[in-house]
Each structure stands twice: as C-alpha cells, then as structure tokens.
Biotite code that builds the C-alpha atoms (Angstrom):
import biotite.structure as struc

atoms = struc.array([
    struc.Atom([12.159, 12.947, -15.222], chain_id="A", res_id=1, res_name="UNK", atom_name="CA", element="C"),
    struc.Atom([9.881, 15.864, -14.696], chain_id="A", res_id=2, res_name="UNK", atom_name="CA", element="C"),
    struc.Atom([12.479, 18.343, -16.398], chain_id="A", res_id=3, res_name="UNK", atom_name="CA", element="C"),
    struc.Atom([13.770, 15.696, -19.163], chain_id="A", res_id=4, res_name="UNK", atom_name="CA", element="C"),
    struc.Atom([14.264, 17.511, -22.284], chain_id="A", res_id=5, res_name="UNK", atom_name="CA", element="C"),
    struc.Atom([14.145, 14.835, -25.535], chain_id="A", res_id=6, res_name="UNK", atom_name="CA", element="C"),
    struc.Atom([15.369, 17.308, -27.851], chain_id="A", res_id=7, res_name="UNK", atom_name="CA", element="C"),
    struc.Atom([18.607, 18.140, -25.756], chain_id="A", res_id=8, res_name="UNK", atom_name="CA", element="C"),
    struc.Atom([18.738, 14.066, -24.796], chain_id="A", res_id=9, res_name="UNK", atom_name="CA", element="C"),
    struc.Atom([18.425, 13.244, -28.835], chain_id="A", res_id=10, res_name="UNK", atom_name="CA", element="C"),
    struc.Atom([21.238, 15.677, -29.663], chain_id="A", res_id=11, res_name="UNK", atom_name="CA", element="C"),
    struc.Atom([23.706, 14.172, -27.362], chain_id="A", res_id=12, res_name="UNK", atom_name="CA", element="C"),
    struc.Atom([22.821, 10.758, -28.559], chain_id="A", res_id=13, res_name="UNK", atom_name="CA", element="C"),
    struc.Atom([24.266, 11.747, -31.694], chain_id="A", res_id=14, res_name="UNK", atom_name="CA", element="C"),
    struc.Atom([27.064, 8.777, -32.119], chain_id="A", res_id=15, res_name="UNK", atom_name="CA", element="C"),
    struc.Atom([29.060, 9.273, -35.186], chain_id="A", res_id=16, res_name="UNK", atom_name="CA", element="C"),
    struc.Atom([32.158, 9.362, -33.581], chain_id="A", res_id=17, res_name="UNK", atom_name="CA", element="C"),
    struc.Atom([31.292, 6.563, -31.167], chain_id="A", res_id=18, res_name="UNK", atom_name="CA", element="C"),
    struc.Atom([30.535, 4.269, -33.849], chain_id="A", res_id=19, res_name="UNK", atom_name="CA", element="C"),
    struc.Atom([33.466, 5.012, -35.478], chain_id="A", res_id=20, res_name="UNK", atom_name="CA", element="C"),
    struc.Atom([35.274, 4.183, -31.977], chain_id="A", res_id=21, res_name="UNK", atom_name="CA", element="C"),
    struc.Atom([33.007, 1.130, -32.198], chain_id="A", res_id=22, res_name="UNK", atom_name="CA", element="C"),
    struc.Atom([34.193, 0.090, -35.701], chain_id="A", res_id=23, res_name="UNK", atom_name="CA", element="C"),
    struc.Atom([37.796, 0.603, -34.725], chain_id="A", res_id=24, res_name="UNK", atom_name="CA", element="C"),
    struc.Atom([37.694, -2.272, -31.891], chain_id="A", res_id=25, res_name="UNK", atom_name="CA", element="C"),
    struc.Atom([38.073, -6.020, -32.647], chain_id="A", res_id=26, res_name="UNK", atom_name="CA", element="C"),
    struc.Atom([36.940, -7.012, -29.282], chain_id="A", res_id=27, res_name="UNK", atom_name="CA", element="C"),
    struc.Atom([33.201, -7.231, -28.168], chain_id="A", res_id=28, res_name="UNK", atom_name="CA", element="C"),
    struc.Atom([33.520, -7.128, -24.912], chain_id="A", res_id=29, res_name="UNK", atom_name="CA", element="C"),
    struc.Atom([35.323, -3.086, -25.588], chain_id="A", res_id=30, res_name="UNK", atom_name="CA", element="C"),
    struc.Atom([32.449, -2.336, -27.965], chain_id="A", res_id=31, res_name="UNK", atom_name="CA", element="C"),
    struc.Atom([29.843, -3.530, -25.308], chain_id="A", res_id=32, res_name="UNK", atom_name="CA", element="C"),
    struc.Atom([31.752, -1.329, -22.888], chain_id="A", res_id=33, res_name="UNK", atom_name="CA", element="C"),
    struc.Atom([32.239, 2.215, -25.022], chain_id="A", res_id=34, res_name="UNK", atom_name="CA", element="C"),
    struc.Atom([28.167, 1.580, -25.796], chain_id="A", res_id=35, res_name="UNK", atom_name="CA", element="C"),
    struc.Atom([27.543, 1.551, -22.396], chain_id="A", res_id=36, res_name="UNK", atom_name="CA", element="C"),
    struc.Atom([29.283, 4.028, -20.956], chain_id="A", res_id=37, res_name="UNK", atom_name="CA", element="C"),
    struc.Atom([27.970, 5.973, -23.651], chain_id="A", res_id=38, res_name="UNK", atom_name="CA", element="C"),
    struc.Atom([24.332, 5.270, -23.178], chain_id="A", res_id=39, res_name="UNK", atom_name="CA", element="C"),
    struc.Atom([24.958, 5.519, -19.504], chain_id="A", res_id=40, res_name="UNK", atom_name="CA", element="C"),
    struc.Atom([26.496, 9.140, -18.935], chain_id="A", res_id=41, res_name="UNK", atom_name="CA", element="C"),
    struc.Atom([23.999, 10.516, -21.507], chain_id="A", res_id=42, res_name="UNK", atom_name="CA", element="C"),
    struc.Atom([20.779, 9.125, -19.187], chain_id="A", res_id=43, res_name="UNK", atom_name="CA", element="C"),
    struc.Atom([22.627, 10.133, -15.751], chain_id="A", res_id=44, res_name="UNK", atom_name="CA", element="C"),
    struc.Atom([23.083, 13.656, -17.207], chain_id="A", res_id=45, res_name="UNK", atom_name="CA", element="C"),
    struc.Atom([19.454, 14.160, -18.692], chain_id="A", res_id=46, res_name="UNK", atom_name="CA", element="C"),
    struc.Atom([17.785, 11.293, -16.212], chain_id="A", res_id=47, res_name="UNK", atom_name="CA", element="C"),
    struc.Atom([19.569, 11.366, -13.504], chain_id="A", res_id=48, res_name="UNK", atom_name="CA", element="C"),
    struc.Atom([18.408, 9.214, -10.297], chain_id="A", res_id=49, res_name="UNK", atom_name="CA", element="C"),
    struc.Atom([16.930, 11.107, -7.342], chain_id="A", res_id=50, res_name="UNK", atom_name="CA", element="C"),
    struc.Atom([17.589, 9.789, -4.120], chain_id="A", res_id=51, res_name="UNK", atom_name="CA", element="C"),
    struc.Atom([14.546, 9.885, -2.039], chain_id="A", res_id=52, res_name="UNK", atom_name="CA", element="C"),
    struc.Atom([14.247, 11.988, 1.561], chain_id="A", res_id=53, res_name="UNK", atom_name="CA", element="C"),
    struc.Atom([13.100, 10.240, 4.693], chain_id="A", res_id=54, res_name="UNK", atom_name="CA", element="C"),
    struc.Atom([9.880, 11.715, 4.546], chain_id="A", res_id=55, res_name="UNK", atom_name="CA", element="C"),
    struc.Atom([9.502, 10.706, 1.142], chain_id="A", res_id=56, res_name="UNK", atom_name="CA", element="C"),
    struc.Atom([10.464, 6.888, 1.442], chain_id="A", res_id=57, res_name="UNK", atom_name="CA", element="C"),
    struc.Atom([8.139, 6.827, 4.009], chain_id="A", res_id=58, res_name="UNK", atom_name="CA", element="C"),
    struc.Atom([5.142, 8.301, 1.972], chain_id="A", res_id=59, res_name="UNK", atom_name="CA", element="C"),
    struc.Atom([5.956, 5.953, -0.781], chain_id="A", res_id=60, res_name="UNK", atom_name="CA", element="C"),
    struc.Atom([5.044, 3.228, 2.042], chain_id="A", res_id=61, res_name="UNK", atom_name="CA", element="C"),
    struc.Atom([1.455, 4.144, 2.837], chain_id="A", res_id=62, res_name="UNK", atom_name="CA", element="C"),
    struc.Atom([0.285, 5.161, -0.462], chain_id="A", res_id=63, res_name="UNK", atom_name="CA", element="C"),
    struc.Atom([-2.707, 5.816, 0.805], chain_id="A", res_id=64, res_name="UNK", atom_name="CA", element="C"),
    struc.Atom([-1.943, 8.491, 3.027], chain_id="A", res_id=65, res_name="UNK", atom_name="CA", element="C"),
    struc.Atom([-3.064, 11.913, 0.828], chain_id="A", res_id=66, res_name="UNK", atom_name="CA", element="C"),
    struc.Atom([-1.538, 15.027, 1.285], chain_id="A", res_id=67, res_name="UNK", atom_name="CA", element="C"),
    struc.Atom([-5.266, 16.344, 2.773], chain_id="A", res_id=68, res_name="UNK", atom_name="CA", element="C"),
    struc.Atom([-4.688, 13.621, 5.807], chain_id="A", res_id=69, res_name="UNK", atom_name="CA", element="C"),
    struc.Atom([-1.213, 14.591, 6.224], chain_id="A", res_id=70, res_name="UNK", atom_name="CA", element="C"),
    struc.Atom([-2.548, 18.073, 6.703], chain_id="A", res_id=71, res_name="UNK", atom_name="CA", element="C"),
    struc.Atom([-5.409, 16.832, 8.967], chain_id="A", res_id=72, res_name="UNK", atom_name="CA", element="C"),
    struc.Atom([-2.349, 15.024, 10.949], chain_id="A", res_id=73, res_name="UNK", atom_name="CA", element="C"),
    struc.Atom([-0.792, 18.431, 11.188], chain_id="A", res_id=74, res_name="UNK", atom_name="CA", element="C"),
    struc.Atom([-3.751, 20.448, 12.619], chain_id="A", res_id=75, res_name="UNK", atom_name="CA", element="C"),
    struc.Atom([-4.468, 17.353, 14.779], chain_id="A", res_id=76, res_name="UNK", atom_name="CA", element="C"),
    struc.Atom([-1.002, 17.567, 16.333], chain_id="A", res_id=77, res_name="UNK", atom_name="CA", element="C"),
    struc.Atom([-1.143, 21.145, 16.908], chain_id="A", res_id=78, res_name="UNK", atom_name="CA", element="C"),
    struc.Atom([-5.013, 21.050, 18.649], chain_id="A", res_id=79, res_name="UNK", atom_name="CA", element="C"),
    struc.Atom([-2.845, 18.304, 20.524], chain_id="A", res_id=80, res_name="UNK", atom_name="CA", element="C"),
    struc.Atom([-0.093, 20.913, 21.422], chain_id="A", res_id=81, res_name="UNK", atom_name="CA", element="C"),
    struc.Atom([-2.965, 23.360, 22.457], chain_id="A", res_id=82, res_name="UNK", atom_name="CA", element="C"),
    struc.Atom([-3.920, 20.905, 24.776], chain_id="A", res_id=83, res_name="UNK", atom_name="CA", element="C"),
    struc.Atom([-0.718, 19.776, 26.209], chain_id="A", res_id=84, res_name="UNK", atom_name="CA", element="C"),
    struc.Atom([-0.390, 23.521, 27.262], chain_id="A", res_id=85, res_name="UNK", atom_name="CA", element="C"),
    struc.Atom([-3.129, 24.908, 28.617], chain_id="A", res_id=86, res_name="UNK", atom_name="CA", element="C"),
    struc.Atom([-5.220, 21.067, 29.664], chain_id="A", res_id=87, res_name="UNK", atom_name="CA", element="C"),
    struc.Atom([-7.960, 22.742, 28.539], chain_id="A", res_id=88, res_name="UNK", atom_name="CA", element="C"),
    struc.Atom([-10.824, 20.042, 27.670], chain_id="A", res_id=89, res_name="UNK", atom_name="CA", element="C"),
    struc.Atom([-12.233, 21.780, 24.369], chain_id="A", res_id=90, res_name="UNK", atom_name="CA", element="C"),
    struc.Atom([-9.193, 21.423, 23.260], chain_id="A", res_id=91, res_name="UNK", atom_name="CA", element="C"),
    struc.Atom([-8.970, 17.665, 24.421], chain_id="A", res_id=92, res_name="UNK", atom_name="CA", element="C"),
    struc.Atom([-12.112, 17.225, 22.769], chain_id="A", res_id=93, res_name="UNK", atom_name="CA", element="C"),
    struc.Atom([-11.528, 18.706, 19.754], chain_id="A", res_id=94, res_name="UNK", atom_name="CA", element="C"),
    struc.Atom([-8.546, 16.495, 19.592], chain_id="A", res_id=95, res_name="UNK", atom_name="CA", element="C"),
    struc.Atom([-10.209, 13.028, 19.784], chain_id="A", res_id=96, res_name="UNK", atom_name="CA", element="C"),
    struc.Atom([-12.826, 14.407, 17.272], chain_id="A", res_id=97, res_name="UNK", atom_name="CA", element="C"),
    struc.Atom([-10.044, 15.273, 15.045], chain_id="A", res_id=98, res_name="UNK", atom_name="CA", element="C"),
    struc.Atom([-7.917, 11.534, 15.723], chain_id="A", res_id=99, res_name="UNK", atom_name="CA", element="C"),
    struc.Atom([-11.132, 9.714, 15.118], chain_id="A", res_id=100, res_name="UNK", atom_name="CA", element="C"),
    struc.Atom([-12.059, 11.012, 11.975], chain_id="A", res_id=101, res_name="UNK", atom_name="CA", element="C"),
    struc.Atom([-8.160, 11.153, 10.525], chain_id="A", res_id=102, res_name="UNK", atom_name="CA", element="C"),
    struc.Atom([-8.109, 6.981, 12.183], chain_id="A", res_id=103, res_name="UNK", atom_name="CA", element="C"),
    struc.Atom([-10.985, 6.604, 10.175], chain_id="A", res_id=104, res_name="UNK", atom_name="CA", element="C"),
    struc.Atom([-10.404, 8.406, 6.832], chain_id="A", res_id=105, res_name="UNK", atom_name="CA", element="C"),
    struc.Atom([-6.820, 6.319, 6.802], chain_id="A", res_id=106, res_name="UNK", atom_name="CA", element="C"),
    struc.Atom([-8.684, 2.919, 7.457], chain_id="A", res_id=107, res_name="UNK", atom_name="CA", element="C"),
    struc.Atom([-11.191, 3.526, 4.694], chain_id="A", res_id=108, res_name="UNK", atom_name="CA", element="C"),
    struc.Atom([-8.492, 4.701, 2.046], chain_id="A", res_id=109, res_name="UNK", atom_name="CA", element="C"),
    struc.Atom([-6.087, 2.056, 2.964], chain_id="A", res_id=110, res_name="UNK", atom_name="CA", element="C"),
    struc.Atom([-9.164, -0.391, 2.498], chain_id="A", res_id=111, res_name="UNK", atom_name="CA", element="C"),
    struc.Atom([-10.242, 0.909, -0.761], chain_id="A", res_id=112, res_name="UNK", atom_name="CA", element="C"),
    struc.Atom([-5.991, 1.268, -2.122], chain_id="A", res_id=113, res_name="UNK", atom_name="CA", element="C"),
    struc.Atom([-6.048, -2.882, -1.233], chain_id="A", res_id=114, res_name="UNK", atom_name="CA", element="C"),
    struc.Atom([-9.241, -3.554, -2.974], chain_id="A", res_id=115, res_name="UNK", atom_name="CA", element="C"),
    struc.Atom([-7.870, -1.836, -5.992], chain_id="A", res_id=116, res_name="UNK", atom_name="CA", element="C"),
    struc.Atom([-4.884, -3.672, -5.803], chain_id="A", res_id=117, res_name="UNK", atom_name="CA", element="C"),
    struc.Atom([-6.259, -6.465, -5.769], chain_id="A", res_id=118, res_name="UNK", atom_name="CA", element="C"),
    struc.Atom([-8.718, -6.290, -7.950], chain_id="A", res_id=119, res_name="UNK", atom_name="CA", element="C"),
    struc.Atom([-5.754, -4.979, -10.885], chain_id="A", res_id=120, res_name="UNK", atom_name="CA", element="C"),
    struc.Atom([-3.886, -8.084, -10.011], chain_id="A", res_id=121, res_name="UNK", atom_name="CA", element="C"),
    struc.Atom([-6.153, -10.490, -9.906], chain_id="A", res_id=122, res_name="UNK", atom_name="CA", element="C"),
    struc.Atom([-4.547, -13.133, -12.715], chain_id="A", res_id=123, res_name="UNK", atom_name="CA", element="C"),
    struc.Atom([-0.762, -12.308, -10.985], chain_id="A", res_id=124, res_name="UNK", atom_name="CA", element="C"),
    struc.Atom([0.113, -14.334, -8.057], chain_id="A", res_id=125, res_name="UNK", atom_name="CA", element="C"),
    struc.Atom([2.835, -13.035, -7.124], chain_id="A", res_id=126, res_name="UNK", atom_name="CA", element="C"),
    struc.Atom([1.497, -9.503, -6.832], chain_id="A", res_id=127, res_name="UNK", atom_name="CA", element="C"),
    struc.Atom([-1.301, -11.172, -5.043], chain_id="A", res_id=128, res_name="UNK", atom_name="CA", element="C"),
    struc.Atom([0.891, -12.382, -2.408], chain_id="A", res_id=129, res_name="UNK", atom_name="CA", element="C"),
    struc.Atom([3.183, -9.413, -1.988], chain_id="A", res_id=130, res_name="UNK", atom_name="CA", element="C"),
    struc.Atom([0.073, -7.506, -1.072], chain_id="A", res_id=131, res_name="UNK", atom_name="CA", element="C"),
    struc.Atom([-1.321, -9.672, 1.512], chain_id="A", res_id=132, res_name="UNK", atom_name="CA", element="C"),
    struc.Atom([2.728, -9.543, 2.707], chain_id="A", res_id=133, res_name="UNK", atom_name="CA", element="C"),
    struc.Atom([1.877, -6.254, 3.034], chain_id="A", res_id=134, res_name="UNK", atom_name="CA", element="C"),
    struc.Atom([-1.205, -6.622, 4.925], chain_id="A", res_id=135, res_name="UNK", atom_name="CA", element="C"),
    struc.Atom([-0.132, -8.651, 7.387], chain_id="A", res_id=136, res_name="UNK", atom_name="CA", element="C"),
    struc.Atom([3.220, -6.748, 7.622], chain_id="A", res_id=137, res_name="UNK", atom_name="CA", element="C"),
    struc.Atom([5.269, -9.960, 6.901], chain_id="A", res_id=138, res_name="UNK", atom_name="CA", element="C"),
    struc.Atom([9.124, -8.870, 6.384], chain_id="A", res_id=139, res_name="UNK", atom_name="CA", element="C"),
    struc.Atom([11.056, -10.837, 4.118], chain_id="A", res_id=140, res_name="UNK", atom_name="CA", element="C"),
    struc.Atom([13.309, -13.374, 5.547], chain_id="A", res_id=141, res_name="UNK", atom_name="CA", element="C"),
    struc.Atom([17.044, -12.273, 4.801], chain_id="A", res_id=142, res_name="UNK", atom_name="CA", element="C"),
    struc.Atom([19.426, -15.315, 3.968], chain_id="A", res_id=143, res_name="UNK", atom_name="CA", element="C"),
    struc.Atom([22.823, -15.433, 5.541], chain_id="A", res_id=144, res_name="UNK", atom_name="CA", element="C"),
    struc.Atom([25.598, -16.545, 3.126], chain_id="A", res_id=145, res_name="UNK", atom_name="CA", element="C"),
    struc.Atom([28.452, -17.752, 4.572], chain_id="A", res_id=146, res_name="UNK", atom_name="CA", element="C"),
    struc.Atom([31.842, -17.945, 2.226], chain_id="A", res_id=147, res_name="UNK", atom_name="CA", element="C"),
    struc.Atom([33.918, -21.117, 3.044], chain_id="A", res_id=148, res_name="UNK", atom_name="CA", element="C"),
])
C-alpha cells in the first residue's frame, strides 16, 4: 500500500463497459462473477499482497522488539564473536553487560506493549484472552477432521 496511487486505481475503476457486460447477463450468479473479477484484478494490480520474509513474520511476533534492540542484539553478538576468538575476559564482560541490559530493555517493552494491550481492550473479551494466549504461549489446538 505504501506506493498505491488513487488517481491511477480510480481510472481503472472506470466500468462503463463492465456494466454494460453486467446489463447484458440474465443470470446473477455471472453478474456477481464479472464484478468480482473486476474489482479483484484492479486491487491485485494497484494493492497487491506482499508476502512476508522470515525475518519479517518473525518481527511481526514480538512487536515489541524495536529496531534499536535488534541493533543492540547485533553488537551483542559480535562482542560475543570477539570473545569466542580471542577468550579474552573484557570482552566476556562486556558481553554480559551488553545481554543484561538488551534481557532487560526486552522485558520492560514487552511489559509495557501488554499493558497497552490490555488496557485498549479492556471491554473485548476475546482480545483479552488472545493476549493472555499469548502470554502464556498457549498454541491453539488444531482439530482433525476425518471424511467418512
């Protein structure tokens, strides 16, 4: 959506000659489905869906992970390389200093995202309970149908 153009989308939606397709149809069900293809192909050539990398999907999971902490995470890993090579202990130091204050940061954000969440959804149950799902890392159940 971040390049969606509504002047461009608004001039393809111009439908004269679908509607006359429309009015030339006695069945519903073949109006429904020239509509919709219509109205379709327009939005997946100005819309389109974007299909989300790894990394991504897993971003979108811990929402409050910022792009600063993911670049704390970074340096952290390479004091951590440092270390692995030479077993130097200012470096292993420096690590742990580094962990503890990127564990904490994460706690406190992840803390403050739930209260939010919480506090937004207060008068929705079922948001309610999808976020202490969340909490407590409950997966959903996944029913087996059988087909007799």
């Amino acid at each position: 959506m971040s390049k969606f153009n509504i002047e461009n989308f608004l001039k393809d939606m111009d439908c004269t000659e679908l509607l006359m397709q429309i009015h030339d149809k006695n069945d519903t069900n073949e109006k429904y489905s020239l509509l919709n293809d219509f109205l379709t192909s327009n939005i997946n050539l100005h819309a389109p869906y974007k299909t989300l990398s790894k990394k991504e999907r897993k971003a979108k999971q811990k929402p409050w992970i910022s792009k600063g902490i993911l670049t704390s995470i970074k340096i952290k890993n390479s004091i951590y390389g440092k270390f692995m090579q030479t077993k130097n202990n200012f470096f292993y130091r420096r690590y742990k200093l580094y962990r503890d204050k990127i564990n904490h940061l994460i706690r406190r954000n992840k803390r403050d995202y739930y209260k939010t969440y919480f506090s937004n959804n207060f008068g929705n149950m079922k948001k309610l309970w999808t976020g202490v799902n969340k909490i407590i890392n409950k997966k959903s159940k996944k029913t087996l149908q059988i087909f007799v």
